[in-house]
N, C-alpha and C positions, 0 to 999 in steps of 0.2 A: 688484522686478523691473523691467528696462528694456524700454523699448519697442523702443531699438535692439540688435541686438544685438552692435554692435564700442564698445558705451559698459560691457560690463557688468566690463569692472574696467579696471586702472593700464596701459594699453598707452600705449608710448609710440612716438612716433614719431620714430624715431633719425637719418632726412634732415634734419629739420625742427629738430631739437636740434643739431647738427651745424653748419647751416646760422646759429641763430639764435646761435652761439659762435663764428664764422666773423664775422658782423657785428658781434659785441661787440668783438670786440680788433679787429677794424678801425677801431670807430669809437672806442678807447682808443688807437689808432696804436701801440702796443709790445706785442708778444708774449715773454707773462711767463706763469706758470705759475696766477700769481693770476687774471689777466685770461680764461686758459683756462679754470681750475676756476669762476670766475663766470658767464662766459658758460654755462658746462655747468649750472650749475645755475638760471641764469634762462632758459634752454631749457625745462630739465624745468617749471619752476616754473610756464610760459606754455603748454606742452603740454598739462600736466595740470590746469590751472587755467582757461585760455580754452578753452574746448571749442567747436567750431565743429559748426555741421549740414552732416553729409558733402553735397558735391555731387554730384549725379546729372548721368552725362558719359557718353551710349553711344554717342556720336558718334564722328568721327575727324579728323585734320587734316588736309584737301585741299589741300597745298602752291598750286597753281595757284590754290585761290579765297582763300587766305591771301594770295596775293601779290596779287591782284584789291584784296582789304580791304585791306590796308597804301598801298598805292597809290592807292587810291582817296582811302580818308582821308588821306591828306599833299596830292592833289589840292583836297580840299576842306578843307581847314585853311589852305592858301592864298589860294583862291578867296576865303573868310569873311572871312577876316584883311584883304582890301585891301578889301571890302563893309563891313564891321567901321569900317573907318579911313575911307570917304568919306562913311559916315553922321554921323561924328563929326565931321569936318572942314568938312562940307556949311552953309554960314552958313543962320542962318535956316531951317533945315529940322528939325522936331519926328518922330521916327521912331514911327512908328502901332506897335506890339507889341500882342503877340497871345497867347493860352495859348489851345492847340489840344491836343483830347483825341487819342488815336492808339492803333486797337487793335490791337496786334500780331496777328504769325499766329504764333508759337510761345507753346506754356504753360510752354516751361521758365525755372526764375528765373535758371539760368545766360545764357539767351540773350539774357534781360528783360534782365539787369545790364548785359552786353555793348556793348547797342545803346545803353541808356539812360547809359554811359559814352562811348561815341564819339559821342553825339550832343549831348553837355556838352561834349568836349574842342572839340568847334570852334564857331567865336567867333561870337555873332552867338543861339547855342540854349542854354539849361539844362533840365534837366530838374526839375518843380516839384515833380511827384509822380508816383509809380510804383506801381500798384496789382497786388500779385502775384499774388492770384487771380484778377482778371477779366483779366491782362494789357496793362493801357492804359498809356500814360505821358500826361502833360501836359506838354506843351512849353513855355515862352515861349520865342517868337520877336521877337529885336529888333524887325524892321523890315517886317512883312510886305510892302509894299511893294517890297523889293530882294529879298526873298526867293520872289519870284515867286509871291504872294496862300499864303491858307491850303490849299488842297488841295497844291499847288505844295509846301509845306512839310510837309504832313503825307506826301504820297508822298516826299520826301527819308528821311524816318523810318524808312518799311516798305522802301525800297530797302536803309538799313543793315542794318534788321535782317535781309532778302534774304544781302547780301553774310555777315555773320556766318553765316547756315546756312548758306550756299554754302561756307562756309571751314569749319566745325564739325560740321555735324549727321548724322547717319548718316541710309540713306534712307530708314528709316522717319518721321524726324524731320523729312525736307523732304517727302514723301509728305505727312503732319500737316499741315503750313503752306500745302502748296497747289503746292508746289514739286517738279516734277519731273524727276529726272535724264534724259536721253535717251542712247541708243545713241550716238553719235558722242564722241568726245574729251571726255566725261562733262559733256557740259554740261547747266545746269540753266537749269530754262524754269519762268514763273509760268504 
């Protein structure tokens, strides 16, 4: 008997199959009959063989803090990228890094990923480790010095992960984090 119960027999998911035959003869460049009944059967093959844990999503997408987050990070993947390059180019200068704990305010592992992906993508932070139950990430931080000391960096963190619910989460889920929508033009306030 399964625990879940959309695991408990062969359903398949015909987007995803579709999709996953869609980038096969793409990436075969000629579309032949071969390359389609392949693609369709390593669809199925990866559907029903990689089994993924459904993600839990009762959120919605808030156009306006989607565009906040999109923009924001292109603003700081700039920012980073020229801090990035005068750390590197700086003679003589040994950059102090730092791994700094950071406890998120959301428990969801959708939001954990989220944040602890955009806050890899730009140049300067990785993330080392991600702990999904307690919610923490561990940062390293190039340079804490350019990166304006450790608190400086850890409040960059809880700001993405800010922007991410502001972009995602329903309001029970920024209610949760600490975050609340106000009356006017739906802005949210920590």
């Amino acid at each position: 008997m399964s625990l879940h119960p959309r695991r408990t027999g062969w359903s398949f998911q015909w987007a995803t199959i579709i999709w996953l035959t869609a980038v096969w003869v793409l990436l075969w460049g000629d579309v032949t009959w071969g390359n389609i009944v392949n693609g369709a059967l390593l669809g199925v093959l990866v559907t029903a063989g990689l089994r993924m844990t459904p993600v839990d999503f009762r959120g919605r997408v808030h156009p306006v803090g989607l565009v906040v987050l999109l923009g924001r990070f292109a603003v700081d993947l700039v920012r980073a990228s020229f801090e990035v390059s005068l750390v590197a180019l700086r003679p003589r200068h040994t950059p102090r890094g730092a791994v700094i704990c950071v406890q998120l305010r959301s428990h969801s592992d959708l939001y954990l990923t989220l944040t602890a992906e955009l806050v890899s993508l730009v140049p300067g932070s990785i993330i080392v480790e991600a702990h999904r139950l307690t919610g923490r990430l561990y940062v390293h931080v190039l340079d804490v010095a350019t990166s304006g000391g450790v608190e400086k960096a850890r409040q960059n963190v809880l700001d993405q992960e800010a922007r991410v619910l502001r972009a995602l989460a329903s309001p029970d889920e920024l209610a949760a984090a600490g975050l609340h929508r106000s009356a006017r033009a739906g802005e949210v306030t920590a």
